[in-house]
Biopython code that builds the backbone (N, CA, C, O; Angstrom):
import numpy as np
from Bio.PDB.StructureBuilder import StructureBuilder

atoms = [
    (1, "UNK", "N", (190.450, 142.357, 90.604)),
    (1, "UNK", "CA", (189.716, 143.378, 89.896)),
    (1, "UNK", "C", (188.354, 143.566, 90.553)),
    (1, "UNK", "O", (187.654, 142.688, 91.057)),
    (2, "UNK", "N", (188.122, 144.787, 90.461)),
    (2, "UNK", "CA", (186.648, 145.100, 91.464)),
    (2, "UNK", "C", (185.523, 145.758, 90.304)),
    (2, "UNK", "O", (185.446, 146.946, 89.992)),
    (3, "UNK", "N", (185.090, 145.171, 90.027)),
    (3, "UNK", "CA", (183.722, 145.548, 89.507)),
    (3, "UNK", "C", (182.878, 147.231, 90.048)),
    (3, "UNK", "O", (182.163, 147.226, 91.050)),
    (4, "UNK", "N", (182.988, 147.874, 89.651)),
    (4, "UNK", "CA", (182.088, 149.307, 90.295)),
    (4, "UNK", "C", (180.578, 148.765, 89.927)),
    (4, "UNK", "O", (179.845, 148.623, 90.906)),
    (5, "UNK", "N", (180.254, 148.579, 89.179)),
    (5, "UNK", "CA", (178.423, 148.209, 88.470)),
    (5, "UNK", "C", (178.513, 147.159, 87.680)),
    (5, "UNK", "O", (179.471, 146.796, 86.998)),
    (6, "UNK", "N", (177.160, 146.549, 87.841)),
    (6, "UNK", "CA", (176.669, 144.990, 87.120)),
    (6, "UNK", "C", (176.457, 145.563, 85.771)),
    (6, "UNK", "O", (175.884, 146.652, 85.830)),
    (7, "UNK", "N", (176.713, 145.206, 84.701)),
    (7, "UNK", "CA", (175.733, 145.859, 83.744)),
    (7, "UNK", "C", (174.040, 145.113, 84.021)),
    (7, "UNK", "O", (172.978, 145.612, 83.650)),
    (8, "UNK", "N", (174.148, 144.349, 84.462)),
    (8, "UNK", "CA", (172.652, 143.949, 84.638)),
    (8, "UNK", "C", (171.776, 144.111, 86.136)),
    (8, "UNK", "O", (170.578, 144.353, 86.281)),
    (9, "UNK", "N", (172.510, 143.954, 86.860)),
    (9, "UNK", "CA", (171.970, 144.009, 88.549)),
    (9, "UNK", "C", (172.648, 145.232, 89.271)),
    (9, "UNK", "O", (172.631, 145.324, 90.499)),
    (10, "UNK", "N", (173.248, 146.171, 88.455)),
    (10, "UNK", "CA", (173.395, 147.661, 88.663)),
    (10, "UNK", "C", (173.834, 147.495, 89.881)),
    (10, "UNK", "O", (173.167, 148.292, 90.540)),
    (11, "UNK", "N", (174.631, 146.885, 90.666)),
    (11, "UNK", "CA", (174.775, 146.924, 92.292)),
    (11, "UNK", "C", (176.288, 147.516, 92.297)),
    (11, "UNK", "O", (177.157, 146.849, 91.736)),
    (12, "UNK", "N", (176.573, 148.550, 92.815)),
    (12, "UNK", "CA", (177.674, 149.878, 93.171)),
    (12, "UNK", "C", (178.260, 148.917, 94.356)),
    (12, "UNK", "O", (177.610, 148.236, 95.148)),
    (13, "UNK", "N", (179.704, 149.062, 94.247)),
    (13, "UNK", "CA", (180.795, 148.968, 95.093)),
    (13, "UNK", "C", (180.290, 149.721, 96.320)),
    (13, "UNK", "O", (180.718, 149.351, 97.413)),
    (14, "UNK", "N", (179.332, 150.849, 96.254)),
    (14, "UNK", "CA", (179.016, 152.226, 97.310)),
    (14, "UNK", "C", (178.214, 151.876, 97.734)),
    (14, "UNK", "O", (177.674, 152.840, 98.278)),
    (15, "UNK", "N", (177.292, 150.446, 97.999)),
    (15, "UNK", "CA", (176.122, 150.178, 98.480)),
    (15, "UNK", "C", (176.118, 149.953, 99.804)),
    (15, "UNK", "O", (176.917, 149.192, 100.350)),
    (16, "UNK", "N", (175.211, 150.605, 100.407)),
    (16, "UNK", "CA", (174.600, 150.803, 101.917)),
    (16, "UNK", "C", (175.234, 149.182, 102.925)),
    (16, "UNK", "O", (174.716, 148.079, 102.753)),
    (17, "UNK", "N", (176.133, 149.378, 103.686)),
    (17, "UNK", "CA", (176.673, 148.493, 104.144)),
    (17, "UNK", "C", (175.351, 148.191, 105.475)),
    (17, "UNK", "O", (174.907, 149.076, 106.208)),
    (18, "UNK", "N", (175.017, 147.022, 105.495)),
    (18, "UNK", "CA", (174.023, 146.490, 106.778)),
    (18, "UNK", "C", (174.518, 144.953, 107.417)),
    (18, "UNK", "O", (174.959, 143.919, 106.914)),
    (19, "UNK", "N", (174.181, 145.418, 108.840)),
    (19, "UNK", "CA", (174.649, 144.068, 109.981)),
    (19, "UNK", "C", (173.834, 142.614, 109.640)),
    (19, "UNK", "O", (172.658, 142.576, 109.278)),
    (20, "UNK", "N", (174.530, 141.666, 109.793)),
    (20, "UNK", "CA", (173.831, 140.572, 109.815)),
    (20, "UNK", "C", (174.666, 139.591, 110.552)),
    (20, "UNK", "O", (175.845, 139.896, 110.731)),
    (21, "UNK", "N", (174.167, 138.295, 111.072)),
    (21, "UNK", "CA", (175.128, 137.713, 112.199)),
    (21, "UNK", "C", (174.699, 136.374, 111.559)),
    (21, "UNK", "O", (173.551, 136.013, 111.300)),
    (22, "UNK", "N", (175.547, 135.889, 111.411)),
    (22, "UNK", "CA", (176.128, 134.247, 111.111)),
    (22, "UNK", "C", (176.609, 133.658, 112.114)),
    (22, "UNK", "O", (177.689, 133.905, 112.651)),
    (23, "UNK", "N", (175.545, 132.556, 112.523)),
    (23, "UNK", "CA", (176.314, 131.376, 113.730)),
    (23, "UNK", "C", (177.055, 132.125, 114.592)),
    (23, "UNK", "O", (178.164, 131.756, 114.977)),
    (24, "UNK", "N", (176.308, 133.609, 115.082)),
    (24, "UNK", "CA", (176.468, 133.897, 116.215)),
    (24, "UNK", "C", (177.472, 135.071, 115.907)),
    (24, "UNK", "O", (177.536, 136.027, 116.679)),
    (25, "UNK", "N", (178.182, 135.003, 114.883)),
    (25, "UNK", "CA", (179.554, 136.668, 114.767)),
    (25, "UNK", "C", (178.957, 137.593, 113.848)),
    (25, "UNK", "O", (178.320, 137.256, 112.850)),
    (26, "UNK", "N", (179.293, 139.339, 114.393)),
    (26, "UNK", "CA", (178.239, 139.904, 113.380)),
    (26, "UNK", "C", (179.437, 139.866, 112.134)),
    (26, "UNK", "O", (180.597, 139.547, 111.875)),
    (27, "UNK", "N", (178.369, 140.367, 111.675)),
    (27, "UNK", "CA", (179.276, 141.145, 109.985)),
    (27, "UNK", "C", (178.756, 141.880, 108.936)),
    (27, "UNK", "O", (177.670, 141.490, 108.505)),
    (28, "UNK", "N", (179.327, 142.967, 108.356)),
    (28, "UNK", "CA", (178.877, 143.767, 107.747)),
    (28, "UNK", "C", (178.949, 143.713, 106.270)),
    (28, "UNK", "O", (179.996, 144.022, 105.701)),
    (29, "UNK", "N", (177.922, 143.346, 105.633)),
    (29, "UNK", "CA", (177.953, 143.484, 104.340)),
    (29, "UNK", "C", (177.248, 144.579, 103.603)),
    (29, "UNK", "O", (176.756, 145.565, 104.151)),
    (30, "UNK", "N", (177.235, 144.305, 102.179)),
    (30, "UNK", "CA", (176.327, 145.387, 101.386)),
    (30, "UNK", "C", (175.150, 144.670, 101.057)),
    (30, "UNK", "O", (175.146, 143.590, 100.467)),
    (31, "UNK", "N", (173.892, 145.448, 101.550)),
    (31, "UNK", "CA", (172.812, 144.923, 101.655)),
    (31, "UNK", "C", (172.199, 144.900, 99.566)),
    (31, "UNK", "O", (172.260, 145.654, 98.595)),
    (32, "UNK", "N", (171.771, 143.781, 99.840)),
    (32, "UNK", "CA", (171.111, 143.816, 98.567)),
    (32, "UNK", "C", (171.752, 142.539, 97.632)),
    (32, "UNK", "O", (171.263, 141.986, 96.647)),
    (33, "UNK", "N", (172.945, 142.313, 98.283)),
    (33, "UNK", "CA", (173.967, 141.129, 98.037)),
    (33, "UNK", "C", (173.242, 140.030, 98.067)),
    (33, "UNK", "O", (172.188, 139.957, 98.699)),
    (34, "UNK", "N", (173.782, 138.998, 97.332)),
    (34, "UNK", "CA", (173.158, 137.252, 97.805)),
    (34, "UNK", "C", (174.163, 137.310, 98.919)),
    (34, "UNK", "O", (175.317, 137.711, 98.773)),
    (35, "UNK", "N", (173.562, 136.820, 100.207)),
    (35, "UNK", "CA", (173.827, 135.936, 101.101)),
    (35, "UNK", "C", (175.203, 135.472, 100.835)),
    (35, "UNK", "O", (176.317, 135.804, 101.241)),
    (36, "UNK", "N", (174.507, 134.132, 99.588)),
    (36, "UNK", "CA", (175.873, 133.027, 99.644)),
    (36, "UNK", "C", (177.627, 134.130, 99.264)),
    (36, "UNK", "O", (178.804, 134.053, 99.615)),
    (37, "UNK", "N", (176.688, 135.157, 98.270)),
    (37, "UNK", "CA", (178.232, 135.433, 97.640)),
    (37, "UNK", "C", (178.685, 136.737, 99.271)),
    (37, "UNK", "O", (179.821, 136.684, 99.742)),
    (38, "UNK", "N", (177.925, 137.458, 99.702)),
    (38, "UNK", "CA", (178.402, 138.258, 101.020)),
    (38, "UNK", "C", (179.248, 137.306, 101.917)),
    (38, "UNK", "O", (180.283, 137.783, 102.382)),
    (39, "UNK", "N", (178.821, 135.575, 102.315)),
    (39, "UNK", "CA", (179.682, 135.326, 103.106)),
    (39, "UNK", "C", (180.655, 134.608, 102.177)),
    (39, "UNK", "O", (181.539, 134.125, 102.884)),
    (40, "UNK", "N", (180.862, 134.339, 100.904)),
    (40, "UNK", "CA", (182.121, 133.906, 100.555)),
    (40, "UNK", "C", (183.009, 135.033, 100.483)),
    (40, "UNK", "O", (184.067, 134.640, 100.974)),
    (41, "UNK", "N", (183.126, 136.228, 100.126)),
    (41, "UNK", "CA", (183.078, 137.426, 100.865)),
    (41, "UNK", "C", (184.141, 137.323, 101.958)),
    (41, "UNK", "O", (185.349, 137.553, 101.912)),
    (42, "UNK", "N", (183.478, 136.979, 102.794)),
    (42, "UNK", "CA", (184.171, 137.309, 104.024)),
    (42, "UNK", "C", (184.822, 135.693, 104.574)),
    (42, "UNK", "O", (185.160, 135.523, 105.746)),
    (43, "UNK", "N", (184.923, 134.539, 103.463)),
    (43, "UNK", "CA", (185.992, 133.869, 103.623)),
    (43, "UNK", "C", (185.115, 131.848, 104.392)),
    (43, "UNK", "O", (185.580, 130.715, 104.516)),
    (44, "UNK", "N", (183.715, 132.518, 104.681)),
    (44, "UNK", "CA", (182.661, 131.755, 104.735)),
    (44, "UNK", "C", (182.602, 130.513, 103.469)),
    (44, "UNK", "O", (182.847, 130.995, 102.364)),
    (45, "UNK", "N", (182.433, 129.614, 103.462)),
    (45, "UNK", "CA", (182.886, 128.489, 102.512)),
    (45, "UNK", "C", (181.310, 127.629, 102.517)),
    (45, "UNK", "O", (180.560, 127.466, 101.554)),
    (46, "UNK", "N", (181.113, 127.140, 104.012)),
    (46, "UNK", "CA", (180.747, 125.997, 104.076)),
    (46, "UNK", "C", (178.674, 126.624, 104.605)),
    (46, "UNK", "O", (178.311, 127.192, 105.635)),
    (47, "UNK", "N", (178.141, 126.345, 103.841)),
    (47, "UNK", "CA", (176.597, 126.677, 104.398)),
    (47, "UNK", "C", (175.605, 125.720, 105.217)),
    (47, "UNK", "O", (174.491, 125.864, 105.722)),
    (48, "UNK", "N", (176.401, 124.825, 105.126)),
    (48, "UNK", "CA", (175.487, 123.405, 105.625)),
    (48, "UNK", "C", (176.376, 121.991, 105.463)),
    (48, "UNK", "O", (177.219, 121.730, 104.604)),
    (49, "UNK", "N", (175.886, 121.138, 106.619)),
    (49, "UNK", "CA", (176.240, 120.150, 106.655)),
    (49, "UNK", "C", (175.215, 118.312, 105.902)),
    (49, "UNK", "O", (174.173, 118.161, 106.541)),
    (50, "UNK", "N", (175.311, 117.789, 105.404)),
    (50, "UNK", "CA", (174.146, 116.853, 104.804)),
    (50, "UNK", "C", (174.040, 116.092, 106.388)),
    (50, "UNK", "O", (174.750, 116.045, 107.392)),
    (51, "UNK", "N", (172.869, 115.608, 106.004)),
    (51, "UNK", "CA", (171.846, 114.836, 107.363)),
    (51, "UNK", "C", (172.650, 113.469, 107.391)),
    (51, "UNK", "O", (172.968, 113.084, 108.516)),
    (52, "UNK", "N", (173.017, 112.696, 106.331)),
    (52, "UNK", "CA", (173.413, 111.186, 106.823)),
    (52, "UNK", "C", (174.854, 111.523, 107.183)),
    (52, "UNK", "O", (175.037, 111.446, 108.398)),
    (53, "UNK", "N", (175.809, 111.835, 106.561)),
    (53, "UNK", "CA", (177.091, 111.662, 106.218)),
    (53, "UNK", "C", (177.718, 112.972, 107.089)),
    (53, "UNK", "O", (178.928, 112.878, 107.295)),
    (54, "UNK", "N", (177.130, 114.046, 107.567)),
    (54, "UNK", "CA", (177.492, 115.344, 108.105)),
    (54, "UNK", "C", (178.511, 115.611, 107.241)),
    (54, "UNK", "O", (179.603, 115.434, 107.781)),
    (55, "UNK", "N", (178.599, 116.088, 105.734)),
    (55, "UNK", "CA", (179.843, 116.494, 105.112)),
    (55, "UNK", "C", (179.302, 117.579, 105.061)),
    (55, "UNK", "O", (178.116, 117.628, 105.385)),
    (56, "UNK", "N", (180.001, 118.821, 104.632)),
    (56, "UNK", "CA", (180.150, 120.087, 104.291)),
    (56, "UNK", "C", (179.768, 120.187, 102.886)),
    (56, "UNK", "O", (179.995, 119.479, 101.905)),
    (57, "UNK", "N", (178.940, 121.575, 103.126)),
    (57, "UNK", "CA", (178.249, 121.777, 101.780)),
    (57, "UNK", "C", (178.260, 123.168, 101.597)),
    (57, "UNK", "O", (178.109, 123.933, 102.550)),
    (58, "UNK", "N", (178.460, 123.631, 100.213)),
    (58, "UNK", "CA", (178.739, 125.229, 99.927)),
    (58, "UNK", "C", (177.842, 125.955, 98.593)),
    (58, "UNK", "O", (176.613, 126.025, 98.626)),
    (59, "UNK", "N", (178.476, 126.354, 97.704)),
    (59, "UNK", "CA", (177.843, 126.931, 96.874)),
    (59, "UNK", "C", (178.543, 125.616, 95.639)),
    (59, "UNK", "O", (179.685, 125.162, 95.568)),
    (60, "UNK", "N", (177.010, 125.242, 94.600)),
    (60, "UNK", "CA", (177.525, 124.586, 93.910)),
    (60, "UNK", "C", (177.064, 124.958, 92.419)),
    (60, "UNK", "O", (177.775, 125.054, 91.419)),
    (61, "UNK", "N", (175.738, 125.131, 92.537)),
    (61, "UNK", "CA", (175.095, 125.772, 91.241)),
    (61, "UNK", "C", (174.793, 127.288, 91.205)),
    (61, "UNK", "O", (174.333, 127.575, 90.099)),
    (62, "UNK", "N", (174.883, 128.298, 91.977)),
    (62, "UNK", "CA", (174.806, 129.254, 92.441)),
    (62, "UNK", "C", (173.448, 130.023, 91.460)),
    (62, "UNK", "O", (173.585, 131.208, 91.158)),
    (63, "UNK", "N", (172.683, 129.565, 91.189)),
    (63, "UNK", "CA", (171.521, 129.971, 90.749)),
    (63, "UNK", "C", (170.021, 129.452, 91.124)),
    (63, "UNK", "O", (169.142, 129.423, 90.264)),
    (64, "UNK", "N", (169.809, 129.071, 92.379)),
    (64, "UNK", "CA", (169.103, 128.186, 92.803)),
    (64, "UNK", "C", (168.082, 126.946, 92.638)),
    (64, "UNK", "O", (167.016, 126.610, 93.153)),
    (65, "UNK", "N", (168.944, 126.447, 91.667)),
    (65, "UNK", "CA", (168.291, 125.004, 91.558)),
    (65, "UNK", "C", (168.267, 123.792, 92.285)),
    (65, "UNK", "O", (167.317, 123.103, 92.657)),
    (66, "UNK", "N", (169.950, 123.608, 92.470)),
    (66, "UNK", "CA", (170.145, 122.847, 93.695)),
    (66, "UNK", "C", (170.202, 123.023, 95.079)),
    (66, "UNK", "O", (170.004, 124.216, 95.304)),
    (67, "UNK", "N", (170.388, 122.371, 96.156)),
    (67, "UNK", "CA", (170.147, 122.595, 97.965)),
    (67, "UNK", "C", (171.875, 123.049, 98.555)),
    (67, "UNK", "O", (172.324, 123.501, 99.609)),
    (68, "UNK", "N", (172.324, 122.738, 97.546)),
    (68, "UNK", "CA", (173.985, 122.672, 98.583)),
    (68, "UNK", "C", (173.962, 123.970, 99.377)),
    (68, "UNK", "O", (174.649, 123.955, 100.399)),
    (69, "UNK", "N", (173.058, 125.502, 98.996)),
    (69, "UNK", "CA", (173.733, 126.630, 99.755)),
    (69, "UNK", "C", (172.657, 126.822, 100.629)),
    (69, "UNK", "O", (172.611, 127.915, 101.192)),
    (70, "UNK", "N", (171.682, 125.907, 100.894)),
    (70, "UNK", "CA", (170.799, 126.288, 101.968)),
    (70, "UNK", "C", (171.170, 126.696, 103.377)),
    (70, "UNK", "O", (172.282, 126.278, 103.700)),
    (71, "UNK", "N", (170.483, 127.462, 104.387)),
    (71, "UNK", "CA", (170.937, 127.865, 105.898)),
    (71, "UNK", "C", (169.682, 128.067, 106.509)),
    (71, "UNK", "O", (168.596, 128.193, 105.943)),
    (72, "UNK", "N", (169.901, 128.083, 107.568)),
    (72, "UNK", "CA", (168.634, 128.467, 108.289)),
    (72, "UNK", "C", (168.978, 130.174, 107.976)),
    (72, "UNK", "O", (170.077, 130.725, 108.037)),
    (73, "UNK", "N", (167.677, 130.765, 107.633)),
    (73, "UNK", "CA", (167.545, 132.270, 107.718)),
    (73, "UNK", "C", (166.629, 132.601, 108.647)),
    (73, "UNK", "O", (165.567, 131.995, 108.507)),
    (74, "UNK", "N", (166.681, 133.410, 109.615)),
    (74, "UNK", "CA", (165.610, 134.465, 110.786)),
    (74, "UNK", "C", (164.462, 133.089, 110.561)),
    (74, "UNK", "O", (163.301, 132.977, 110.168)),
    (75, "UNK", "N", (165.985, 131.788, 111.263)),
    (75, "UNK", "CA", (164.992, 130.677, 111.696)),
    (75, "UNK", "C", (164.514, 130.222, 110.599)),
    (75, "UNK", "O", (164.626, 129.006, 110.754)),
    (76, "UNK", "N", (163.985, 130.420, 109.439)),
    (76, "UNK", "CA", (163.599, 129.674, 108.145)),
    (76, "UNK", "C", (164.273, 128.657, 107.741)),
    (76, "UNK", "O", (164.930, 129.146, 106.822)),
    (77, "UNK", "N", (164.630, 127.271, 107.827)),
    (77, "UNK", "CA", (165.604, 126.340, 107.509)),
    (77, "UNK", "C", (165.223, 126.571, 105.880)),
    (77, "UNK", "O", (164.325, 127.206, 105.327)),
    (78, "UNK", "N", (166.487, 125.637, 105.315)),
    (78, "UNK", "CA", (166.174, 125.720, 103.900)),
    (78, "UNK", "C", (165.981, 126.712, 102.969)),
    (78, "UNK", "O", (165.305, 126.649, 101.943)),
    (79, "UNK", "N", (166.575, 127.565, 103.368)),
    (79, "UNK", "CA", (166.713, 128.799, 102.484)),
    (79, "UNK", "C", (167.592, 128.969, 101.346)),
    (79, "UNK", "O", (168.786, 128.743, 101.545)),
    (80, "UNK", "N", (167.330, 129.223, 100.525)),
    (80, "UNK", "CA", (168.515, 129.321, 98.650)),
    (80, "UNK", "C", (169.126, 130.391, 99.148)),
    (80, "UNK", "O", (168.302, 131.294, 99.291)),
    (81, "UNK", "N", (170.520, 130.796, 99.577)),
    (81, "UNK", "CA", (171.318, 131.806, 99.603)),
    (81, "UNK", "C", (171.796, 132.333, 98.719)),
    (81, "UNK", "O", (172.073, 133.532, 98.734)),
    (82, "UNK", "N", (172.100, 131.201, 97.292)),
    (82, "UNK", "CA", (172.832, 131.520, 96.369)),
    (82, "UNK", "C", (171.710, 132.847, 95.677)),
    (82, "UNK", "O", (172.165, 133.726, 94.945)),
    (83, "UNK", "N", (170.347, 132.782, 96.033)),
    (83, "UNK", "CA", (169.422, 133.589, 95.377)),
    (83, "UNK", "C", (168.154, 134.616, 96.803)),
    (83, "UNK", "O", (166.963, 134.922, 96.752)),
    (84, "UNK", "N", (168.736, 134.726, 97.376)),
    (84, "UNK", "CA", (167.935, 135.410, 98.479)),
    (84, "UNK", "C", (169.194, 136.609, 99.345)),
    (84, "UNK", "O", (170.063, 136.282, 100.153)),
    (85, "UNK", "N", (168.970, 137.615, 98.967)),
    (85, "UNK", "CA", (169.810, 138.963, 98.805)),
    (85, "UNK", "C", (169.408, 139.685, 100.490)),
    (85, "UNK", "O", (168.253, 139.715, 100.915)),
    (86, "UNK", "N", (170.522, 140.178, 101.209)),
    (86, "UNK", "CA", (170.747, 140.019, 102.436)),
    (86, "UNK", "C", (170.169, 141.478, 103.032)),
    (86, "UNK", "O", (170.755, 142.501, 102.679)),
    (87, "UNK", "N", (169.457, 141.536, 103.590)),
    (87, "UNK", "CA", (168.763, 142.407, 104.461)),
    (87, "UNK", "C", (169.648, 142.840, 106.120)),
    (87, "UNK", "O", (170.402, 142.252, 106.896)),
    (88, "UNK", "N", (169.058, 144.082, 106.035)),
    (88, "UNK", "CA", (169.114, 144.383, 107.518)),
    (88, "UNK", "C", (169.293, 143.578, 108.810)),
    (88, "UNK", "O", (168.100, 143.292, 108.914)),
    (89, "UNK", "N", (169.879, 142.962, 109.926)),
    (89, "UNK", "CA", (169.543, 142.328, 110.928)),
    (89, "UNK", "C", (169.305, 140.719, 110.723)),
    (89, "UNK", "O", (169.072, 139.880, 111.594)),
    (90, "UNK", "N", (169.407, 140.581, 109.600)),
    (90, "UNK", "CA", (169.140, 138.892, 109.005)),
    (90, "UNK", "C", (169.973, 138.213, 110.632)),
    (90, "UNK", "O", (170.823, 138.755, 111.338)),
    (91, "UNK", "N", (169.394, 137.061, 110.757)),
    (91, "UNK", "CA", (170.210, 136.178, 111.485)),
    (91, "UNK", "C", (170.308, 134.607, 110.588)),
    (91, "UNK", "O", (169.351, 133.833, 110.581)),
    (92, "UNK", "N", (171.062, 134.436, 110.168)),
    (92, "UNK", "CA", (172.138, 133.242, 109.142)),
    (92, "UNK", "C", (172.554, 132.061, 110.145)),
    (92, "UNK", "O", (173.541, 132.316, 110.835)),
    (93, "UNK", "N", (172.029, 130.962, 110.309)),
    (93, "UNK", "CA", (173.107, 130.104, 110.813)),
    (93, "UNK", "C", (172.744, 128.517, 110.146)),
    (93, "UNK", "O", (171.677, 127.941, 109.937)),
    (94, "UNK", "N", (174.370, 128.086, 109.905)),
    (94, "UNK", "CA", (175.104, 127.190, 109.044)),
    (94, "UNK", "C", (173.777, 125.828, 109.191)),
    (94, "UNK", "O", (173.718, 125.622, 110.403)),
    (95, "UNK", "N", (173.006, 125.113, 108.654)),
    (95, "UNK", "CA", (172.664, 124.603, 108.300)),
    (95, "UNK", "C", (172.777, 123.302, 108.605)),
    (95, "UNK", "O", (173.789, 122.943, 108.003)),
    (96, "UNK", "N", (172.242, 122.194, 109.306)),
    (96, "UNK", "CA", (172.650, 120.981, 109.754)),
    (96, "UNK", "C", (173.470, 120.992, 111.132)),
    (96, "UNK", "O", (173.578, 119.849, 111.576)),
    (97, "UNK", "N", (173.904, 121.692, 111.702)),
    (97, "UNK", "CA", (174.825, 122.091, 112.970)),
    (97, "UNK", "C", (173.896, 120.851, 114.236)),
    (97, "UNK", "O", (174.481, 119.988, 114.890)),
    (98, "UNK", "N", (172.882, 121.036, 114.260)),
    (98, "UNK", "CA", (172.155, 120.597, 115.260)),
    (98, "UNK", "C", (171.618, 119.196, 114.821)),
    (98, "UNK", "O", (171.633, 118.870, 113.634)),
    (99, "UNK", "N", (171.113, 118.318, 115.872)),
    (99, "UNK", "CA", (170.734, 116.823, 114.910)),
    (99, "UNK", "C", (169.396, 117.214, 114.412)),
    (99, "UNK", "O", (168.955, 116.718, 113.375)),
    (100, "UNK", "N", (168.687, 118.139, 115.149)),
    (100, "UNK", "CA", (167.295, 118.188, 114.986)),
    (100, "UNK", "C", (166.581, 119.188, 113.867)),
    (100, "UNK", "O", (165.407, 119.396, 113.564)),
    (101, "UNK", "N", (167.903, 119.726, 113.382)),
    (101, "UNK", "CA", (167.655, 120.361, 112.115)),
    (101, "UNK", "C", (167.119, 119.815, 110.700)),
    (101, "UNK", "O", (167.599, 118.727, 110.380)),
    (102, "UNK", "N", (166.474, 120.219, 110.064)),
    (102, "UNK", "CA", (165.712, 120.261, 108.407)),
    (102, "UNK", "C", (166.895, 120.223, 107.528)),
    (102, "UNK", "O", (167.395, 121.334, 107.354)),
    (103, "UNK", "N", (167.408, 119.357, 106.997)),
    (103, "UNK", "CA", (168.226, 119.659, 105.920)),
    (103, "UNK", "C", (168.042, 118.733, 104.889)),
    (103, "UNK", "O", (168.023, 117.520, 105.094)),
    (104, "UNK", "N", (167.872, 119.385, 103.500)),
    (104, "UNK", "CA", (167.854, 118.550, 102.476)),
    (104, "UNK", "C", (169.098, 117.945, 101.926)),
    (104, "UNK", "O", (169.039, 117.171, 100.970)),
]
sb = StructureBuilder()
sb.init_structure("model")
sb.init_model(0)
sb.init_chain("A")
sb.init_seg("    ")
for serial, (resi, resn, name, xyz) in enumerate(atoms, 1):
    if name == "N":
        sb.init_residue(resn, " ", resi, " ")
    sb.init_atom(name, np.array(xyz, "f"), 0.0, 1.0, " ", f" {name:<3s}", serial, name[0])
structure = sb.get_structure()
């Protein structure tokens, strides 16, 4: 079932589709979207890896209290996806990938 309008966040099925590139592949979403829910979306699961254990981490509280959906954003590590709504040209990549990365 597809939703046409939020009753509360008014966001249209018809909304302005804009590029953004994740860990390097583009993809087109509807701008204005959270992040986390645009790439579950498109089949995207995993946002970050934890620092000791390197396990996989996704969306868990989806209202940003907790860290599980953080990513690096246009280079910003530590970013709330579940609550930071996707812009133009964003560059997204998965979170913990590197040793020398910030991850909570």
């Amino acid at each position: 079932m597809v939703v046409k309008e939020h009753p509360i966040l008014e966001m249209s099925q018809d909304a302005k589709m804009v590029r953004i590139t994740v860990d390097g592949r583009p993809l087109m979403v509807r701008e204005g979207q959270m992040i986390a829910a645009a790439l579950l979306e498109r089949g995207i699961r995993i946002n970050r890896y934890t620092q000791k254990r390197r396990e996989p981490r996704g969306i868990f509280c989806g209202i940003g209290q907790c860290t599980d959906c953080v990513m690096i954003v246009d280079g910003m590590p530590n970013v709330r996806t579940c609550i930071t709504p996707v812009k133009e040209g964003m560059v997204i990549k998965t979170q913990g990938m590197d040793e020398m990365e910030v991850c909570t």
